[in-house]
N, C-alpha and C positions, 0 to 999 in steps of 0.2 A: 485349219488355217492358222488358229495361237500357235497349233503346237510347231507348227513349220516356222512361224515367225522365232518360237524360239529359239528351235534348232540351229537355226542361221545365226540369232544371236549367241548362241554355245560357242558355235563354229567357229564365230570369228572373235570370240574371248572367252578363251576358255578357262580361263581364270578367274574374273568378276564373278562368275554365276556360283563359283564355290563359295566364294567370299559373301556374296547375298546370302546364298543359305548360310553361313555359318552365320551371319548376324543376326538372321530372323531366329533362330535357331538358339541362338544367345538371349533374344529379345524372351521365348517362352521361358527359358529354363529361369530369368529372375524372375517372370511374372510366378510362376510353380511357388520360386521359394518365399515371396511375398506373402501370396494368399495362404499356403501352408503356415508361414509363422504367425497371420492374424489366427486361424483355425487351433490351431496346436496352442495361443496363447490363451484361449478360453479352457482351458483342460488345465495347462498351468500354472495360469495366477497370474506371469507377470510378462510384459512384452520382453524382456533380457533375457530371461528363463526359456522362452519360447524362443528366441532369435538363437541361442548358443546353441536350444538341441536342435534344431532343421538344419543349423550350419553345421552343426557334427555330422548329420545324419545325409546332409548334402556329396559334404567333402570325401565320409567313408565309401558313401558307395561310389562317386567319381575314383575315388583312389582303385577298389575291385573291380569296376566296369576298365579302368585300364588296364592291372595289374595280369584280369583274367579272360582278355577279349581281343586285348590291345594288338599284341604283336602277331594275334591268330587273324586281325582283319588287317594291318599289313602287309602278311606275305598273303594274303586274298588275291586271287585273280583279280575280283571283281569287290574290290570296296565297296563300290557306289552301291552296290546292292544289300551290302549290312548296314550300310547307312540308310538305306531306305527301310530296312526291318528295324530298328532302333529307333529312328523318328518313329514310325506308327507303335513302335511297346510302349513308348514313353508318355506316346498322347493317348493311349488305349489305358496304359492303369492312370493317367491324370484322371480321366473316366470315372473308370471305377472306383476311385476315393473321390468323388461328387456324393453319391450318397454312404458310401464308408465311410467316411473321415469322423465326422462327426460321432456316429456312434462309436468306432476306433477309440479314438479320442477321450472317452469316459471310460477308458481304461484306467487313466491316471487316478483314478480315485480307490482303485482294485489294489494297484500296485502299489499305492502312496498311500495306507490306510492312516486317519487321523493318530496325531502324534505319532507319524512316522522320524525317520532319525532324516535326518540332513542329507545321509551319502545314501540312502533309500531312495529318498526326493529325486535328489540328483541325476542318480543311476536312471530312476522313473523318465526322467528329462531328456536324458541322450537315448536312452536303452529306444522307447519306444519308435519315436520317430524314424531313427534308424530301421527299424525293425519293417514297419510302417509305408516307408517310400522306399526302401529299398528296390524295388523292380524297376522303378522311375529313376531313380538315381543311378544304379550301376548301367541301365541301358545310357544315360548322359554322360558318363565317364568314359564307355566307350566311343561316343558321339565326337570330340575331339579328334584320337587319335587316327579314326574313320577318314574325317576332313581333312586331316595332313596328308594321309597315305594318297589320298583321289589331289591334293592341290600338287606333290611334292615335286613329280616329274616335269611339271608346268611352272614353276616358279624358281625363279632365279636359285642359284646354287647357293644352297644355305640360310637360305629365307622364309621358309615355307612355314616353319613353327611362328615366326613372331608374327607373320602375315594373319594364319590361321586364328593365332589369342588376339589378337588385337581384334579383328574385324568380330569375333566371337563376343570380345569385351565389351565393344563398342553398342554389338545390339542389346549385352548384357543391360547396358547404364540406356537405353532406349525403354526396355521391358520396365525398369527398375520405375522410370518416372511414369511411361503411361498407363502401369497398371495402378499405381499410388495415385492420381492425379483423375486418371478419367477411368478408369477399366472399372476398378471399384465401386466409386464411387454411382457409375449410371448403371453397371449389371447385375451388381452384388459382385460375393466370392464363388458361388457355384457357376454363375454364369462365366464369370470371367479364367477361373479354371477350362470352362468348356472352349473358351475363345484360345487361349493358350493351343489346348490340343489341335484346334483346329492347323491354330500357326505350325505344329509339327507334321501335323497330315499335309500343309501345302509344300514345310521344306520336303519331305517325304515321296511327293509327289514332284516335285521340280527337280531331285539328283533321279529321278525314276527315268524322266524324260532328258535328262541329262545324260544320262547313262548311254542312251543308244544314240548319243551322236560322237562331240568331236571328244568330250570329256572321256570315252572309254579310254580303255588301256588298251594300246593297240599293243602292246608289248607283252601285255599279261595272257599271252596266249597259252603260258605255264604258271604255276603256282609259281610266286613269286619266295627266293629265297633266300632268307637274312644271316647279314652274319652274326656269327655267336657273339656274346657280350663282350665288351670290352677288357674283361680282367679288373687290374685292380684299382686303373684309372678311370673304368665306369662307375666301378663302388663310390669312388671319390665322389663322384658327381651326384650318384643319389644320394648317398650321404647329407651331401650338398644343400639337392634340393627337397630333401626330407625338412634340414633346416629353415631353409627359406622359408618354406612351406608354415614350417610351425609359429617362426617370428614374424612374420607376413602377416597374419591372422590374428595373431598375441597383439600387433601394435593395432592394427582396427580395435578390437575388443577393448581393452586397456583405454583409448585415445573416445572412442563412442560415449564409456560409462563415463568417463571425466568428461567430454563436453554435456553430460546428461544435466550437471549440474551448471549448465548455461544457455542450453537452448531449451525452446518450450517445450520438446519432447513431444510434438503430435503425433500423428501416421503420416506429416509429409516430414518430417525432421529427420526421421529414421530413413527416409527416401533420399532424401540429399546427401547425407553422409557416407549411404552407400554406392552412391550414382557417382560422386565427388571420389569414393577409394576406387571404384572400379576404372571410370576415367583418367585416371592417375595412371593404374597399371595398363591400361590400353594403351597411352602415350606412350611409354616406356618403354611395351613391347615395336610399336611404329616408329619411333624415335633409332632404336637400334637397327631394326632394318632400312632405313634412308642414309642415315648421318653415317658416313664413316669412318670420323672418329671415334664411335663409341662401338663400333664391330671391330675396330682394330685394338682397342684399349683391353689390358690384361684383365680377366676374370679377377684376379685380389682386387686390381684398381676400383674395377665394379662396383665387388664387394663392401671395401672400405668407404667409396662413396657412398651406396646405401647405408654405413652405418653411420657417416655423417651427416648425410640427408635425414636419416631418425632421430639424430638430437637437435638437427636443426628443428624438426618438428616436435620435438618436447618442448622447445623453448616456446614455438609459435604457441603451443598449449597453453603455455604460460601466461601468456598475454592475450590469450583470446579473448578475455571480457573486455580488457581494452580496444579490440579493434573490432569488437561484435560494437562497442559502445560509439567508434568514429563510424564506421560504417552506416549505424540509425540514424547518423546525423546526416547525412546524405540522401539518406530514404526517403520517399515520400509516405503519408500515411496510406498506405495501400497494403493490402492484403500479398499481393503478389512481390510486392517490393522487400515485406517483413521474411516472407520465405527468402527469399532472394538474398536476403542478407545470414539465414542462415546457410546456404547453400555456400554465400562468399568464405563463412567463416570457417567450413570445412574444408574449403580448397584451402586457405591461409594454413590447415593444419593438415593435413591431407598429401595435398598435389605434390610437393616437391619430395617425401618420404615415397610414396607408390611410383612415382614414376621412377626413378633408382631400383625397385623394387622389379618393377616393370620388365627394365632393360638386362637385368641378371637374370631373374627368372628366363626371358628370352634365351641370353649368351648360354646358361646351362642346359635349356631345355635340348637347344639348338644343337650342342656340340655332344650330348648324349644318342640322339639324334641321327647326326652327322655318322657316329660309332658304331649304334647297335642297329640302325635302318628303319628305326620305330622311336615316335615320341611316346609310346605306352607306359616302359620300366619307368622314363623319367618323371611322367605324368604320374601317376601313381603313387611315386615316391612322396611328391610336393605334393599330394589332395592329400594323401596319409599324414604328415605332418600340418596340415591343416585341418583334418580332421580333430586330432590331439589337438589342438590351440586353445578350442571353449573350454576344454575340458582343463588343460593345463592352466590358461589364465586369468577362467571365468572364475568359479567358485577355489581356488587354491592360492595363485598365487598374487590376486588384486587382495582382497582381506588377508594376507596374512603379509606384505611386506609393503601394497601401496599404491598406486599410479608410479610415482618419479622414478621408485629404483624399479619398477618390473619393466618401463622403459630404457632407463640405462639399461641391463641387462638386454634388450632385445637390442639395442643398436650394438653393443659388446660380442654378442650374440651372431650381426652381422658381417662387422669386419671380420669374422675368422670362421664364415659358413663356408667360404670357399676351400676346402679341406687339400691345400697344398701344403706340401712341407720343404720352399726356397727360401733360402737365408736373405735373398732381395725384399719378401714380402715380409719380413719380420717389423723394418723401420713403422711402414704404412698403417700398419696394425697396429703396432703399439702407439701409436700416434690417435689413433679412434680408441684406445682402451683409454688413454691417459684423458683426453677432451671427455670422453665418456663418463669417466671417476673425477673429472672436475666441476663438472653438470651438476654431479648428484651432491658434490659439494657446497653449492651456493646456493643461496636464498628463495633460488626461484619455487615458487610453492605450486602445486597444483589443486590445493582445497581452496573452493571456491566458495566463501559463507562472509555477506554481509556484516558488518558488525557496529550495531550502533555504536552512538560518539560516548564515550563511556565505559564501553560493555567489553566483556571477552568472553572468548571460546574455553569451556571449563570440561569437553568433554567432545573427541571425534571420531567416527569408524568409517573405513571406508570399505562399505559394503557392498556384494557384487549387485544385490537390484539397486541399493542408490547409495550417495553420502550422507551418513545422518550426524549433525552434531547438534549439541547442548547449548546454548547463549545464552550467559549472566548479562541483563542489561544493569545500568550505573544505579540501579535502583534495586539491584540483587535478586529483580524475580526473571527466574528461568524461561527459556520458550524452548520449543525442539526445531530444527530447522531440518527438512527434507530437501536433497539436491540444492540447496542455495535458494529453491523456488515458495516452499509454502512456510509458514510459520505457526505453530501449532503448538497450543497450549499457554502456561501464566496464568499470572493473578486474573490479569486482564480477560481472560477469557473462563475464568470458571464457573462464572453464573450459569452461560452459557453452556459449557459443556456438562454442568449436572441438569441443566432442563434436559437437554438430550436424551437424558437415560428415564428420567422424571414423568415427561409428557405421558411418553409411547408406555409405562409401566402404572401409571395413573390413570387412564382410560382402559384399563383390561381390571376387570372385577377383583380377581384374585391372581395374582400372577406367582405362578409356583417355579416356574423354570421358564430361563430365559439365555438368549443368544445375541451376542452383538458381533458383529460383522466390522472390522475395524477400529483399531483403539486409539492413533494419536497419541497425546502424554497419559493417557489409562485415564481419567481423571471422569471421564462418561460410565465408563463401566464398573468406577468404585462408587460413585454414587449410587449405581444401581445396586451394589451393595449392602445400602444402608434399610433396605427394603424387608423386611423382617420376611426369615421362611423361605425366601426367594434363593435358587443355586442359578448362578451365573456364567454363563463358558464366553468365551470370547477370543475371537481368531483376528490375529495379524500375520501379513504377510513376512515383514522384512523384520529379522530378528533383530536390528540394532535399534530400529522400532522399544520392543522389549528390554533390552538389554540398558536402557536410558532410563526405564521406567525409576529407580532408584533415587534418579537427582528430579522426580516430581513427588517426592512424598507426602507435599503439603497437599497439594492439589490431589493427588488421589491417595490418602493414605490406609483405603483398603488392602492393596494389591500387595502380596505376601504375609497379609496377616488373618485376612478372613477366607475360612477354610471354605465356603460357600461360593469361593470366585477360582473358579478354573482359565488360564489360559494355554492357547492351543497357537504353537507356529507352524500355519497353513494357505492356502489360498480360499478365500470366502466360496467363489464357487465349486471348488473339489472338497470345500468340508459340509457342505450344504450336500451336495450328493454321496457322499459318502457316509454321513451319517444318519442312525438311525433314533436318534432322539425326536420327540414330538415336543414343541414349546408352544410355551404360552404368547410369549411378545420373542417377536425378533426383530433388532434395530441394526439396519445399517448405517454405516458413519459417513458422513463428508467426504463423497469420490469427487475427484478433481475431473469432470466429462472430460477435458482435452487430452490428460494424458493418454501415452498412445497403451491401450488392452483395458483402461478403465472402463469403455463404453459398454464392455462386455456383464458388470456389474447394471448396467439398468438396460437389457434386453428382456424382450421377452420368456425367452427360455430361464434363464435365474431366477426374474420373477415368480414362475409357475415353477422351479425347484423349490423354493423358499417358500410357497403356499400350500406342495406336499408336505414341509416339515412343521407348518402348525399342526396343533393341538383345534380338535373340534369349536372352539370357540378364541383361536389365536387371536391374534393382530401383529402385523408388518410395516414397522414405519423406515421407508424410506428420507431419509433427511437429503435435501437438495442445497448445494451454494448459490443462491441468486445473483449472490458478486462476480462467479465464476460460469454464469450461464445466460445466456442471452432468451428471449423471452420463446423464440421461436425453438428453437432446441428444447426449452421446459415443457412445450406443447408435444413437441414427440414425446421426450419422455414422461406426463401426465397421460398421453395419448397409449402410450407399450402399456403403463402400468394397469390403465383400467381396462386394458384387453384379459389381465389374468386377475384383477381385482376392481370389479364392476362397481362394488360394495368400498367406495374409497369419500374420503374427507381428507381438507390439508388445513394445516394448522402451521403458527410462525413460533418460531422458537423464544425470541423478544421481542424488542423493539428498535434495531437496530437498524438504520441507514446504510452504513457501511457495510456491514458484513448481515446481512438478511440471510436465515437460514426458515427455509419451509421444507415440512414434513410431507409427506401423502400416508397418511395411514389407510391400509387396505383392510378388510375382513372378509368371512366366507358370508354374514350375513349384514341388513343393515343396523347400524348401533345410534340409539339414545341413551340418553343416562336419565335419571329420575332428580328431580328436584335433593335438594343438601346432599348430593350426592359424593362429595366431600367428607361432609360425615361420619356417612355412613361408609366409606371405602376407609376410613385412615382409622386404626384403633392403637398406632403405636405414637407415644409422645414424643419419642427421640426424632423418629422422623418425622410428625408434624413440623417441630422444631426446626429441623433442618428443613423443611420445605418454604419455612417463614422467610430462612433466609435467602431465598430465590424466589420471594413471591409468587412461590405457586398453593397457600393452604387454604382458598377457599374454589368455591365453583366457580365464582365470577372470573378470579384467575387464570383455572384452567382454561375453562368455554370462552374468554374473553379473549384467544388463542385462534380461537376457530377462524377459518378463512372462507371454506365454501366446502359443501356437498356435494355429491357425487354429480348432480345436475347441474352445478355452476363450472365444476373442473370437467364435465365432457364438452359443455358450450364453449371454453376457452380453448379446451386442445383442438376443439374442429375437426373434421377429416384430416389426414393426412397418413403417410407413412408409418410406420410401426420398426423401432431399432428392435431388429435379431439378429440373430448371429450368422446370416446371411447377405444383410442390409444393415451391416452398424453404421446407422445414418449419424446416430450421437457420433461417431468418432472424426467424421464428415464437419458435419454442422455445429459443434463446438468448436474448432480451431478458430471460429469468427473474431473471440472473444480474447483468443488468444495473441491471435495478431495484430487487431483492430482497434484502436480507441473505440469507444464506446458512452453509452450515458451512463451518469454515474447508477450503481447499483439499487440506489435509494427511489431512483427514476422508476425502474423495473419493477420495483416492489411498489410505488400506488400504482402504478399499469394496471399489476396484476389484482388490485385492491379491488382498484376498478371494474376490474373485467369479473369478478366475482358478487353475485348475489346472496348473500346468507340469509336463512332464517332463521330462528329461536328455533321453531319446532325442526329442522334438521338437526339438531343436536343434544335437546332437551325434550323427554318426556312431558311436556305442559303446554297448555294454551294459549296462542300464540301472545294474548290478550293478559298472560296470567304475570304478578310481580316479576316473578323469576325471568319469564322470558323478556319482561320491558328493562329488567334491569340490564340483561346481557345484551339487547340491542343496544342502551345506549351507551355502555363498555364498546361493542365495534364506532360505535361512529365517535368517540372520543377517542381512539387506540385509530382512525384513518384519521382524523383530522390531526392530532398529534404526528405523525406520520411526514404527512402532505410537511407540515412545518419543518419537521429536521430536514428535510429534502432541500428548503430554499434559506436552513438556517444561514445566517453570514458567519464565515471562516474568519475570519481576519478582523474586524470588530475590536474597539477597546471594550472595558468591559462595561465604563456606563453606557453608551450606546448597544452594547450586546443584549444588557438589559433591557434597555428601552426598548429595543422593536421585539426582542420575543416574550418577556413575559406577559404582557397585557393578552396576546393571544394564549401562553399555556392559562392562562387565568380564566380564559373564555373554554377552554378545552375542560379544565377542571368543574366548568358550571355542568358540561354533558354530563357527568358519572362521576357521583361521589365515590365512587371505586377505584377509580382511574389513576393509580399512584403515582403513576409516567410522569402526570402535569405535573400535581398537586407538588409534589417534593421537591424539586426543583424552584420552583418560585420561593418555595419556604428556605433553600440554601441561597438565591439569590437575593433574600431580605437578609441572611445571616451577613453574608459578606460585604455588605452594602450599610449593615446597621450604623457602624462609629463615622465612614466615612460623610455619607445620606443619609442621614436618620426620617428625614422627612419622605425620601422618594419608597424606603424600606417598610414605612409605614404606611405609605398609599397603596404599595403592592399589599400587600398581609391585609388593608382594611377591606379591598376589593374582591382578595382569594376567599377572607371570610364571608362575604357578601354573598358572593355567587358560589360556594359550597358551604351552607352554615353547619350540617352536619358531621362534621367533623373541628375538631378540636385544637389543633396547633397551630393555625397560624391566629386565633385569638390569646392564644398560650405565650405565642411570640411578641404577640400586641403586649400584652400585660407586662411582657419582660424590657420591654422599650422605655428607654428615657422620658419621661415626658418633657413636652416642650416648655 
């Protein structure tokens, strides 16, 4: 009875039911390339890297699925029925890379062995993928020209190609969101792969039953027979759309990595932007077929529009932090509204470039088409040069001339893709070359970096995984700025970043060889340097990363001079499986959870690579951003980590409010340290020395760190979920933070203070009862209560009231732990500064710090040095 209900609806439109399938049909092939590029971006390191190769490797096989299928299933009797064998190949190998892929995938480490060259990487990048989905991809390439051939005879004269992409595109930007948004997120990636194929088995199964009613070809009672190529005005046209094809792809790519450095870059940022170019091109193609003025308008007119329509959209580029910034102001604080507003911002740069793009794409497809009896050659033509596009504008031509000119060039590009040679189209043309070379003339800039009130930019690369520049602020200390979004390194931060390397290599008995997993301004991994005996290797991804290192010398001035410190340009998880070293400590660095392929760093599976590559008595400290994490997402990730490191402790980097950085150190068994443990682990005086100067040279210091034991950090993460590379729940459930107001950071860390029980005896060898262990407890309850206070310190305060309400409490904090330097110092800089103006209130502080800490010696030091009254 369905199937009669259908037939009758076949019957009587025979047209819709092609156009449904082509949409559902659309809707798998983006679900395909989504999950393939999360999948493929754990093999390569970086969500760009991963996005160019599946788009190379999409586009080529599209291009040979038409080049070599195409016009053999237009002159087809029976389309409908290679259309029905191409849906089931396509969902049959989806299939079979369910459980392939992944181990596929750890090819890249075969092929890309550590310290491989750049064009090895690269080659690795495109080569495999391609390789890889090829049988998926050339069956979707012929999938297109299948839907023309079964729509052609039914659709209005001349219409049937823009009908066909459009309704195609349409489902494409359908797939695009619901597999980003819901599919992922509630099925995983292998399920939602599975749900894909299905969606081909049902178009498959609907042109099946399609086939035996009004949609046959009544006509096709003979092999149907084409005429030979157009000569040398079809050449023109692929030509043409070889072009299109290449600058089409060149401006996404180009336009993506420059908004990288303005949107938050989740897993739904990368959805919008693609959902936003596809919708663009769908119009374009829809637009041409209703409107007929733009079916009557000359192919150069097209043309020259789309290369105006591209510099209108470099300029929109321009100003997109501007109207990303009016936009928030209309926003509400809502999760769905912050997307929403990046979604706006890629139509603002987007929509009116792709739809131009849209409508020529159409007009050539169409009238090649119209010529040869088949959209295959044309088809073909345009994947092939979009094929070439990542390849062309990913790693070549953004790093070596830029964003602004490699878009002038593609809109230049487009007024003269139309490959006529009339002396009418001359004006037109030079008229988009000349605005083109005016563009590139004026001020508009596309580097997007911050710049305090003071400060300049003394150093910029525009690299293809991101923009990296250098920032002198007015006070001459440098920082590194990544995409305009993180800010890494300075004076400011190097206490911090030498505990980093500090902690995790001071807890490990004898540390002979060690790995660090990210560097930031180097300034972690050169303190690990100073570690007498110890050889160093340390992997970063993005070479301008590296390449900056030079303007941090103060901050790390190991790096290039001690021979003991190797660095490696790689991806953390391809050099962890690919290498066959054993270490002692391996540290990774500060991942940003939101960005989109970072989740892949704290999955399961990393995890358990990086605890193959200790050494029989390693240790693995994970360092986490508390600023950058919300409390429920640290529970998954505490929750992954102690599935492959049961044997875990978390310890705090300082003391900081703002920027709280906690560690999870893993081991294969569980660890105490023995009393003076300190001691006896330090025999070198240079770096006791330097560890003075980061308060880390006794025990009380180090252990004064601790947070909680393996039993306090499973009762906090509780049941739940486990991020793998299956379920990257992290890539999910971090964007909260991203788009969300929130409590401030400092909130998060007593939470978490809270929600931890420490003992002495989990981390000291001694009796719960014994000096050592009384003194480290009451180091934590002077290091939470110190804590709790910066949390509700007052911001805004002059400074004798700033005084007045916090020091009386650090002076009660300082009565906890005559150890406790956090308070004590402090109050002795606020009697400093307070001495000539208050001499009496400087003096009440300092009689009271002496009071309640007599053990120690300066602020009676500072009494003596006081005026008397």
């Amino acid at each position: 009875m369905i199937q009669l209900t259908f037939r009758q609806f076949v019957s009587r439109s025979p047209v819709l039911p092609a156009l449904l399938i082509a949409a559902f049909s659309g809707f798998a092939g983006l679900g395909y390339e989504i999950v393939w590029t999360r999948l493929f971006a754990n093999s390569f390191g970086h969500e760009i890297v991963a996005v160019l190769g599946v788009l190379c490797a999409l586009f080529s096989g599209l291009a040979l699925g038409s080049f070599l299928l195409g016009r053999r299933i237009a002159a087809s009797a029976r389309p409908e029925m290679w259309y029905v064998g191409l849906e089931f190949l396509i969902g049959l190998w989806a299939l079979i890379l369910i459980p392939v892929l992944p181990a596929l995938s750890n090819l890249a480490s075969v092929f890309t062995p550590i310290d491989a060259s750049a064009l090895r990487q690269w080659f690795a990048s495109f080569a495999l993928p391609s390789v890889i989905l090829l049988p998926a991809t050339l069956a979707m390439g012929a999938t297109l020209p299948a839907l023309e051939a079964i729509l052609a005879p039914r659709a209005r004269a001349g219409r049937s190609v823009g009908w066909v992409y459009a309704t195609n595109t349409f489902g494409a930007v359908a797939g695009a969101i619901a597999t980003t948004f819901f599919l992922m997120p509630l099925l995983g990636l292998a399920r939602t792969l599975l749900f894909c194929a299905m969606v081909n088995a049902g178009c498959a199964l609907a042109m099946a039953i399609c086939s035996r009613g009004a949609m046959a070809h009544e006509a096709h009672e003979a092999q149907v027979r084409l005429p030979a190529p157009g000569g040398a005005g079809q050449s023109r046209r692929l030509v043409s759309l070889f072009l299109i094809g290449l600058l089409g792809l060149g401006y996404e790519v180009i336009a993506v990595r420059t908004l990288d450095q303005l949107l938050q870059n989740t897993i739904y940022t990368f959805a919008a932007l693609l959902s936003v170019y596809l919708l663009g091109t769908a119009l374009g193609a829809a637009l041409h077929n209703r409107l007929a003025i733009i079916r009557t308008t000359s192919t150069t007119v097209l043309a020259v529009g789309a290369s105006l329509c591209c510099l209108c959209g470099t300029v929109a580029l321009g100003y997109a932090d501007t109207f990303q910034l009016v936009s928030r102001g209309f926003a509400t604080a809502s999760m769905g509204m912050s997307i929403g507003v990046e979604f706006a911002t890629a139509a603002f740069v987007f929509l009116l470039p792709t739809i131009a793009m849209g409508a020529l794409f159409t007009r050539l497809v169409q009238a090649a088409r119209d010529c040869d009896g088949s959209m295959a050659p044309s088809l073909a033509a345009n994947t092939a040069g979009a094929a070439l596009a990542p390849i062309v504008f990913g790693p070549v031509l953004l790093p070596l001339m830029g964003a602004k000119l490699a878009l002038v060039i593609i809109a230049i590009g487009y007024a003269f893709a139309a490959c006529q040679a009339r002396w009418s189209d001359i004006l037109p043309r030079a008229l988009a070359a000349s605005a083109a070379l005016s563009l590139l003339l004026t001020s508009l800039s596309l580097r997007f970096v911050q710049i305090p009130p003071g400060g300049e930019i003394v150093w910029y690369r525009d690299g293809i995984m991101a923009a990296v520049s250098v920032v002198k602020t007015r006070d001459g200390d440098n920082y590194l700025a990544v995409n305009n979004i993180f800010r890494l390194g300075g004076t400011a931060s190097m206490r911090s970043d030498y505990r980093e390397a500090d902690i995790p290599l001071l807890l490990h008995p004898n540390p002979r060889h060690a790995l660090f997993l990210g560097l930031g301004t180097g300034a972690t991994i050169s303190a690990a340097a100073d570690h007498p005996g110890l050889v160093t290797e340390g992997v970063e991804l993005v070479p301008e990363i590296v390449d900056s290192f030079a303007l941090f010398a103060k901050a790390a001035p190991n790096i290039g001079r001690n021979p003991n410190l190797r660095i490696h340009i790689a991806d953390a998880r391809r050099y962890v499986q690919a290498t066959q070293e054993r270490y002692d400590v391996v540290v990774a660095d500060v991942y940003h959870p939101w960005i989109d392929g970072t989740a892949g760093l704290y999955t399961a599976e990393h995890f358990a690579a990086v605890k193959a590559r200790l050494a029989k008595d390693g240790i693995f400290c994970q360092w986490l951003p508390l600023h950058q994490l919300d409390l429920d997402t640290l529970r998954t990730i505490v929750r992954t980590f102690q599935t492959v490191f049961p044997h875990s402790n978390a310890y705090l980097a300082q003391f900081s409010v703002e920027t709280p950085l906690v560690a999870l150190i893993g081991s294969a068994v569980p660890r105490v340290y023995p009393v003076n443990w300190m001691q006896t682990r330090l025999h070198d005086p240079v770096l006791r020395a330097r560890l003075g100067s980061v308060d880390l040279n006794d025990d009380t210091a180090l252990f004064g760190l601790f947070l909680g034991g393996e039993k306090s950090l499973a009762a906090f993460a509780g049941p739940g979920l486990v991020n793998d590379d299956d379920h990257p729940v992290v890539a999910f459930d971090s964007t909260r933070i991203a788009y969300l107001p929130s409590e401030p950071p400092g909130a998060r860390l007593v939470q978490l203070i809270h929600a931890m029980h420490p003992s002495p005896t989990d981390v000291l060898d001694a009796g719960v009862n014994s000096p050592e262990a009384r003194r480290v407890a009451d180091y934590w309850r002077a290091r939470d209560r110190f804590l709790e206070i910066g949390v509700r310190m007052p911001k805004n305060a002059d400074t004798s009231s700033f005084i007045a309400q916090v020091a009386p409490q650090l002076i009660e904090v300082a009565a906890m732990s005559a150890d406790f330097e956090a308070a004590y110092r402090p109050v002795l800089a606020m009697a400093q500064a307070i001495r000539l103006t208050d001499p009496a209130q400087a003096r009440r502080l300092l009689e009271r710090l002496d009071h309640n800490n007599p053990s120690r010696h300066e602020a009676r030091q500072l009494l003596d040095a006081l005026p008397s009254n």
